[in-house]
MARFIFI-133176 format. One record per residue (C-alpha): residue in one letter; x, y, z. Coordinates in nm, 2 decimals. Layout:
<sites>
+---+--------+--------+--------+
| r |      x |      y |      z |
+---+--------+--------+--------+
| A |      X |      Y |      Z |
...
+---+--------+--------+--------+
</sites>
This chain:
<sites>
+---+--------+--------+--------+
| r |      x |      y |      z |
+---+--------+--------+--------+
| X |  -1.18 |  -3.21 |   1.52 |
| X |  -1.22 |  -3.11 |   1.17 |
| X |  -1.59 |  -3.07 |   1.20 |
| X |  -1.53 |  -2.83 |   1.45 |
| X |  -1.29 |  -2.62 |   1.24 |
| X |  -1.50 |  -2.61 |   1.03 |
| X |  -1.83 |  -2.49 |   1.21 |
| X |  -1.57 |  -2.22 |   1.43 |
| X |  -1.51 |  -2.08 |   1.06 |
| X |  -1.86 |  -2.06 |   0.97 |
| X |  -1.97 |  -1.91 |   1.31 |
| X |  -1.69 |  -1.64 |   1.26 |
| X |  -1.80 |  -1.58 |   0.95 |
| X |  -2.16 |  -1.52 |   1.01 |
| X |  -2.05 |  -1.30 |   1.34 |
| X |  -1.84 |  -1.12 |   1.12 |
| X |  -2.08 |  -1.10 |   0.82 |
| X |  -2.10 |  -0.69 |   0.79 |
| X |  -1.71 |  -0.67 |   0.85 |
| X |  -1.66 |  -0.92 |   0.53 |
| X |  -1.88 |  -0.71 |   0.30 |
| X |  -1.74 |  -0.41 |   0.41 |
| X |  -1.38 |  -0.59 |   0.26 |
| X |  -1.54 |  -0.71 |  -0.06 |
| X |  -1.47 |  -0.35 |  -0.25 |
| X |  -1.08 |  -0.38 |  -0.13 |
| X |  -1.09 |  -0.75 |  -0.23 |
| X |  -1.23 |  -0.70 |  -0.57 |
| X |  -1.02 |  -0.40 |  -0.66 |
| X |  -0.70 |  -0.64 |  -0.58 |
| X |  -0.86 |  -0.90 |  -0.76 |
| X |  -0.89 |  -0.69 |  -1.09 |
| X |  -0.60 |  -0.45 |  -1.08 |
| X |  -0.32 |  -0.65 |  -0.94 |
| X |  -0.39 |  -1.03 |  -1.03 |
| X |  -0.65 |  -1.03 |  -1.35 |
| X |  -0.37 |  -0.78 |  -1.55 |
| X |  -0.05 |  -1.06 |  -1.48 |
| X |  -0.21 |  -1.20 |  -1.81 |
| X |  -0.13 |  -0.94 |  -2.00 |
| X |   0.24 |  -0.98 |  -1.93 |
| X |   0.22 |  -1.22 |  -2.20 |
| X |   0.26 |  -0.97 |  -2.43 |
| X |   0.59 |  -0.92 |  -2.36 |
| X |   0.68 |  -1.26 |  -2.53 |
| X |   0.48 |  -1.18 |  -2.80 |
| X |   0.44 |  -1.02 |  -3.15 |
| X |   0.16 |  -0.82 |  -3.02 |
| X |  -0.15 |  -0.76 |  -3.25 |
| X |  -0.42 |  -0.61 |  -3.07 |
| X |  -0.71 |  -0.74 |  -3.33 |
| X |  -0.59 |  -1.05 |  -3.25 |
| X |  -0.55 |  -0.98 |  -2.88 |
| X |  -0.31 |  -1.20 |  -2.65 |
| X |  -0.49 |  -1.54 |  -2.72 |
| X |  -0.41 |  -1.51 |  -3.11 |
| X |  -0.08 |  -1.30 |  -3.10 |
| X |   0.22 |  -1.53 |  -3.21 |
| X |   0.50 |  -1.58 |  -2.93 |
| X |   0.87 |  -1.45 |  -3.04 |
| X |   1.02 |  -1.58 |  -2.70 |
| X |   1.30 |  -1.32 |  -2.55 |
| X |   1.32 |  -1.09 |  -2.89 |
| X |   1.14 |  -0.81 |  -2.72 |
| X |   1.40 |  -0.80 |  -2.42 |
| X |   1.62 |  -0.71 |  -2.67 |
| X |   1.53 |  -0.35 |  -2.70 |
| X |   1.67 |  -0.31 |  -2.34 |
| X |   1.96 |  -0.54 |  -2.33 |
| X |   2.12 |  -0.41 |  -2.65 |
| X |   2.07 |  -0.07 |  -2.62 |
| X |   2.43 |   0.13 |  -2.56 |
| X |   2.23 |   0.32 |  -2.29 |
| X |   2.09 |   0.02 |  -2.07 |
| X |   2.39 |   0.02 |  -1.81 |
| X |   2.40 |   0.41 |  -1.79 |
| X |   2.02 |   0.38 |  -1.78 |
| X |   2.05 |   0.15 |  -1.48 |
| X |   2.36 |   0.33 |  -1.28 |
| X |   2.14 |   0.67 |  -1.31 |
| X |   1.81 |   0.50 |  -1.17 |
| X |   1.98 |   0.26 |  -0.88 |
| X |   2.14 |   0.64 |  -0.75 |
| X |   1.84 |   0.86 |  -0.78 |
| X |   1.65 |   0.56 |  -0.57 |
| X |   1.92 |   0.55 |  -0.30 |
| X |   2.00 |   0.86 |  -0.27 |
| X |   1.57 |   0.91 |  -0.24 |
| X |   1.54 |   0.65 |   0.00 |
| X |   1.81 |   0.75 |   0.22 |
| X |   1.78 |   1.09 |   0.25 |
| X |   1.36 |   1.08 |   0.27 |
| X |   1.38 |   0.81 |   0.54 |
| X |   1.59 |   1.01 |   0.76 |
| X |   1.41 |   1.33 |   0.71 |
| X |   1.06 |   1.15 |   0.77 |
| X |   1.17 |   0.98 |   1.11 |
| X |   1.33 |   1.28 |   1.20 |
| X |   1.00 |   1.48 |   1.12 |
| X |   0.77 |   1.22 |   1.26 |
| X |   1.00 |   1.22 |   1.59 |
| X |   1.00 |   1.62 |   1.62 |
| X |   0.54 |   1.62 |   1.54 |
| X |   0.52 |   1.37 |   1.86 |
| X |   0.72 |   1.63 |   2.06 |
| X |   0.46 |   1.92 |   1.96 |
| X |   0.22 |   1.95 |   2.25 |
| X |  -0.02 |   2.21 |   2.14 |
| X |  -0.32 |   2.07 |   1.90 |
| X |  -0.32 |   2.42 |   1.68 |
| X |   0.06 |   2.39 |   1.61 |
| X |   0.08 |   2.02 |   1.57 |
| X |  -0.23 |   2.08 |   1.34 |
| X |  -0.09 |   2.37 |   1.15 |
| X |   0.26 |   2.15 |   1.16 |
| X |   0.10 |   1.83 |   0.99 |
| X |  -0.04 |   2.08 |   0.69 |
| X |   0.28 |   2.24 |   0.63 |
| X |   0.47 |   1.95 |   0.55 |
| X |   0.20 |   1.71 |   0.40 |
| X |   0.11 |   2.02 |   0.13 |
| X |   0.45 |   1.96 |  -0.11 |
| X |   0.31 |   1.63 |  -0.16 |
| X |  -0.01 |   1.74 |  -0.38 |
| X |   0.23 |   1.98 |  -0.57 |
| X |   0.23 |   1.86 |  -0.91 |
| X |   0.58 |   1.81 |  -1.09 |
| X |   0.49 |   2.01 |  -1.38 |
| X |   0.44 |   2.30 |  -1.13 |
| X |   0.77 |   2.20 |  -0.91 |
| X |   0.95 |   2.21 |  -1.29 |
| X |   0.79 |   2.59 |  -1.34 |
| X |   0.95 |   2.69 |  -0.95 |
| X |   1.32 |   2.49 |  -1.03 |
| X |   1.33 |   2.68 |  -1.36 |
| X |   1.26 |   3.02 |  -1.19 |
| X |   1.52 |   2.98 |  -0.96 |
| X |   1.82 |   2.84 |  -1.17 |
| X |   1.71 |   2.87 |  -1.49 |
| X |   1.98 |   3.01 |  -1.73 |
| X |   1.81 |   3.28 |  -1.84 |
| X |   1.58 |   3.41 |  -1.58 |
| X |   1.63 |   3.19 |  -1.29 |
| X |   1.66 |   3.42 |  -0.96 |
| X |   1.94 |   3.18 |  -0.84 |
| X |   2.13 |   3.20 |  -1.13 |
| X |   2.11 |   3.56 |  -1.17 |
| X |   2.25 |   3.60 |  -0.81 |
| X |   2.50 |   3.34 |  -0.84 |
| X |   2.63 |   3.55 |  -1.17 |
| X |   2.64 |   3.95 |  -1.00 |
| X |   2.83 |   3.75 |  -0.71 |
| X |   3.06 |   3.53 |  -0.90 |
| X |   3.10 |   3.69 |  -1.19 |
| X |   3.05 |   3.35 |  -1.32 |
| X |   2.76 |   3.17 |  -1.53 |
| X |   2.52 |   2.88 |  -1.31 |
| X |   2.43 |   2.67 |  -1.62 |
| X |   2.27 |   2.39 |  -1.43 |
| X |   2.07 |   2.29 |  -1.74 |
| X |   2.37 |   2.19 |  -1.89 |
| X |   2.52 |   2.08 |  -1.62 |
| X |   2.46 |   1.68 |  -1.59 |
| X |   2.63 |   1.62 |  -1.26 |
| X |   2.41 |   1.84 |  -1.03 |
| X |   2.09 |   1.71 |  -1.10 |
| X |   2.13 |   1.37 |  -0.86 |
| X |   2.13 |   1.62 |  -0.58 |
| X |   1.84 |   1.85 |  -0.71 |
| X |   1.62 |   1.56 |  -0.77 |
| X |   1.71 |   1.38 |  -0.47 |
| X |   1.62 |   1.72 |  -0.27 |
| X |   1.28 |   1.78 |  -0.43 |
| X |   1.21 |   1.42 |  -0.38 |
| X |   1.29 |   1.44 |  -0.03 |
| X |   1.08 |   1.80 |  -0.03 |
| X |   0.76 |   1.64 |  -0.17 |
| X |   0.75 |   1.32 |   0.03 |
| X |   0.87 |   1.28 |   0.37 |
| X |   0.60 |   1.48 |   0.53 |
| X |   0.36 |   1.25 |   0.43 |
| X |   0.58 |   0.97 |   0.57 |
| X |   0.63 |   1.17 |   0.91 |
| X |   0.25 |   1.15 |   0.95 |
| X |   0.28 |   0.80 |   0.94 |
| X |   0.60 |   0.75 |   1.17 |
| X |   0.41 |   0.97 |   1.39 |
| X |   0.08 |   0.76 |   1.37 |
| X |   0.31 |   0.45 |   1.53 |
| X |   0.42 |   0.67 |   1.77 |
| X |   0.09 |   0.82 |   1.91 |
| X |  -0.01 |   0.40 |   1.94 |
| X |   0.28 |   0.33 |   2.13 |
| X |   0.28 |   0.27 |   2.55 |
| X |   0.33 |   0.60 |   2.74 |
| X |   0.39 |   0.49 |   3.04 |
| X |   0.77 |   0.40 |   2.90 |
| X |   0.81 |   0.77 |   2.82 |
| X |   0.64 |   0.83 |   3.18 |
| X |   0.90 |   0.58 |   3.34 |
| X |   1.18 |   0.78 |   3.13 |
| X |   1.08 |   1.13 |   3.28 |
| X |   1.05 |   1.03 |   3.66 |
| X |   1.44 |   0.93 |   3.59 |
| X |   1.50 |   1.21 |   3.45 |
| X |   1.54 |   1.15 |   3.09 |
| X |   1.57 |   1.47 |   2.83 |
| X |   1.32 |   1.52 |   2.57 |
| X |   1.58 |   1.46 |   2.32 |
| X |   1.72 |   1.15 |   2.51 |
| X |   1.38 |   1.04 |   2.51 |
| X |   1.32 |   1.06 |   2.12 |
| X |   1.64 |   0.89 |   2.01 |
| X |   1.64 |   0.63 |   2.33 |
| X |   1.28 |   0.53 |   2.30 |
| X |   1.04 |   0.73 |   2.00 |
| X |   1.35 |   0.61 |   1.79 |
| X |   1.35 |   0.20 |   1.83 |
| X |   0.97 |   0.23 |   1.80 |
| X |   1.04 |   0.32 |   1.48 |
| X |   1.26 |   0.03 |   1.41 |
| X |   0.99 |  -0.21 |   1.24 |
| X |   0.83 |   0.04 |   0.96 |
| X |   1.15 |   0.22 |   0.90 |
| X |   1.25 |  -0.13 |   0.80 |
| X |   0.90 |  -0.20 |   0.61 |
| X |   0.95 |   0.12 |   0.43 |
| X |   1.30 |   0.05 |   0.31 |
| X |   1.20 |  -0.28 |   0.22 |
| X |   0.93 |  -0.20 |   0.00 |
| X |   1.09 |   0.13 |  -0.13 |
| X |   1.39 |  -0.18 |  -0.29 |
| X |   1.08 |  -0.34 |  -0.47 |
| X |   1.14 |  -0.04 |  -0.71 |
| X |   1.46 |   0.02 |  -0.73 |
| X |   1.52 |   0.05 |  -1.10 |
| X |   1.15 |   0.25 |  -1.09 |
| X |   1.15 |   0.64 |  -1.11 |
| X |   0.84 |   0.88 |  -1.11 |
| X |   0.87 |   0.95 |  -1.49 |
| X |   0.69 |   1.33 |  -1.42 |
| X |   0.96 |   1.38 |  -1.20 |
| X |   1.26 |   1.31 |  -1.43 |
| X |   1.11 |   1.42 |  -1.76 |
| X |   0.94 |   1.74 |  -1.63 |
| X |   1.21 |   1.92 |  -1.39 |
| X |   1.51 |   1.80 |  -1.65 |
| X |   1.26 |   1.98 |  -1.89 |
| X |   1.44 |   1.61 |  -2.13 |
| X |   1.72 |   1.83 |  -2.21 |
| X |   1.95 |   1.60 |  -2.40 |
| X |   2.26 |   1.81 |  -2.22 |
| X |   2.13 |   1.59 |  -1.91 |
| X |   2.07 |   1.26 |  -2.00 |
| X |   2.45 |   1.15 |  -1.87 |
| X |   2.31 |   1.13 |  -1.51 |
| X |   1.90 |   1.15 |  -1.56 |
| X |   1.82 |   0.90 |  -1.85 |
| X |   1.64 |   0.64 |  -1.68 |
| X |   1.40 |   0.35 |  -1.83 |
| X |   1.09 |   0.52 |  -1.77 |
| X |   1.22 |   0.81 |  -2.01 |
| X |   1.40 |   0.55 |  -2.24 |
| X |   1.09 |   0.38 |  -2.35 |
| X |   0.88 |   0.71 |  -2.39 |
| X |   1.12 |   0.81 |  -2.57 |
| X |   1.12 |   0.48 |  -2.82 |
| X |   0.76 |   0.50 |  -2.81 |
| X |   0.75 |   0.84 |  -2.97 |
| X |   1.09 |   0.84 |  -3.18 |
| X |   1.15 |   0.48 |  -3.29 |
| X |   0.78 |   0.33 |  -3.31 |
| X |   0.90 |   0.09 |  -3.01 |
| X |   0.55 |  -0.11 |  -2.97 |
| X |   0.35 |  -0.16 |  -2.67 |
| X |   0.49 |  -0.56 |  -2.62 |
| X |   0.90 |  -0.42 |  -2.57 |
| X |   0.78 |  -0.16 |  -2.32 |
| X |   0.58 |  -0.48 |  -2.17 |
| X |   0.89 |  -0.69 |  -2.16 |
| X |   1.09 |  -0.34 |  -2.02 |
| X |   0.89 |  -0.33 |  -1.72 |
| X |   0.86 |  -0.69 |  -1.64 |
| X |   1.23 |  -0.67 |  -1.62 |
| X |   1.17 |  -0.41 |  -1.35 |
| X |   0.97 |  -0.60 |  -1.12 |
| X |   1.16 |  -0.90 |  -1.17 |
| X |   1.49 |  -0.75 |  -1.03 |
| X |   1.26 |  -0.52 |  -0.76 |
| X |   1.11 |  -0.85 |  -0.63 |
| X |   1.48 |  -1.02 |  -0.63 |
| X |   1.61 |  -0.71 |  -0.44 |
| X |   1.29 |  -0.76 |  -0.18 |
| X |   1.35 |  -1.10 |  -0.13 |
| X |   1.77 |  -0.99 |  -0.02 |
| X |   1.68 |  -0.71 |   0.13 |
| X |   1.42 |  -0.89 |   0.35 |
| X |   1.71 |  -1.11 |   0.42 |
| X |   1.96 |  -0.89 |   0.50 |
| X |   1.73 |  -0.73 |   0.75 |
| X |   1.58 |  -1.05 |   0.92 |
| X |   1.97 |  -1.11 |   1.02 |
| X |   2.09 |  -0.78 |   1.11 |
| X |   1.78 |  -0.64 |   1.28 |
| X |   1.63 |  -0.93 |   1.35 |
| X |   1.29 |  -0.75 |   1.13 |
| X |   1.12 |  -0.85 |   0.81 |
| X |   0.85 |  -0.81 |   0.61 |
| X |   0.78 |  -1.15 |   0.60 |
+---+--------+--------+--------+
</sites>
């Protein structure tokens, strides 16, 4: 029996010989990028020399954790990035099913076309360019927002100083830059799926709109979970462009939009913070992102009956 296990593998591996090199590239790039760098987390437990690399570098145990875990700013630091994440992942996932369910109704090619280009260009909008277009529009000075908010009201829009509206503004150009790209790909599962069903629905007289939230909708079920799922891996993660370029790092802000990622560029540039704390910082990130997987994964398997694994 096991002999023939074993020639079945060989023979599918020789059928399959082209299809296995074609892999190799992916398989190598995991290999060194993903899996070859977990050495390097070493550093974080380490007094860091780089002469001496991480084979000669003394270990100092948990003292670079420190940095984080006594800082007066960690829990504000933590509150601000678990918000701007939900509030990303919520909003973005409903807008991308909703845009992905709206691109399968599109029956013309030169419309669904010119659709799929509209919303899939934010996406290769830099921030620093977004940060140019927020600050034209509600910038103090100049902003065209502002100005009109201030010959209507009377009043003064000083969302630069302003702390508390900035959840919602990211959260919106988040939502702005992404979710097209991630309607492409609800709609992708969509085009794959059975039309007959939707035949079946028509012939008893089902509405278009019945028809996406009835049937287009539950096909989304599995990678709307996958999505959230792997959105939870980083949770305490935020694109450091996007916080530190369209909050310009006015210090006015940082009650609601001083996250870790601006925390340790910050000690890197002010304190002298060395490269083994901001190590030991983002090992703490994909430690709880992985923990948060793992429940969310959980959650899901019981209430959906869906996982990621």
């Amino acid at each position: 029996m096991a002999n023939r296990k074993t020639k079945s593998n060989k023979s599918y591996i020789k059928d399959n010989a082209e299809l296995s090199l074609l892999c190799l590239p992916s398989f190598l790039k995991v290999i060194i990028f993903s899996y070859v760098p977990f050495l390097w987390l070493t550093i974080a437990f380490q007094n860091f020399i780089p002469r001496k690399g991480i084979f000669g570098s003394t270990f100092v145990g948990f003292k670079n954790f420190e940095v984080l875990f006594t800082s007066p700013d960690t829990m504000t630091m933590i509150r601000n990035a678990i918000a701007i994440n939900a509030l990303c992942i919520i909003f973005s996932t409903i807008v991308s099913v909703l845009l992905g369910l709206f691109l399968y109704e599109i029956t013309s090619k030169l419309l669904l076309k010119f659709s799929q280009t509209v919303i899939i260009f934010p996406y290769f909008v830099s921030w620093p360019l977004i940060a140019i277009i927020v600050s034209s529009l509600i910038g103090d000075q100049t902003g065209m927002i502002a100005d009109l908010y201030s010959k209507i009201t009377g009043a003064e829009l000083n969302a630069y100083s302003s702390p508390w509206v900035w959840w919602p503004i990211l959260t919106f150009l988040y939502v702005w830059k992404t979710s097209g790209l991630s309607a492409v790909t609800y709609y992708a599962v969509l085009i794959g799926t059975d039309k007959s069903i939707y035949e079946a629905a028509k012939i008893d007289g089902a509405s278009r709109f019945r028809t996406m939230f009835q049937i287009s909708l539950p096909m989304l079920k599995l990678m709307i979970i996958l999505n959230v799922i792997m959105s939870c891996a980083n949770i305490l993660r935020i694109d450091f462009n996007m916080i530190y370029y369209v909050t310009q790092d006015k210090s006015a802000l940082l009650e609601t939009t001083n996250v870790i990622e601006t925390f340790m560029y910050r000690a890197l540039r002010g304190s002298g913070a060395s490269y083994e704390v901001t190590t030991a910082i983002g090992l703490v990130q994909a430690a709880v992102g992985f923990v948060l997987t793992m429940i969310v994964n959980k959650v899901c398997r019981k209430i959906g009956g869906t996982s990621l694994f």
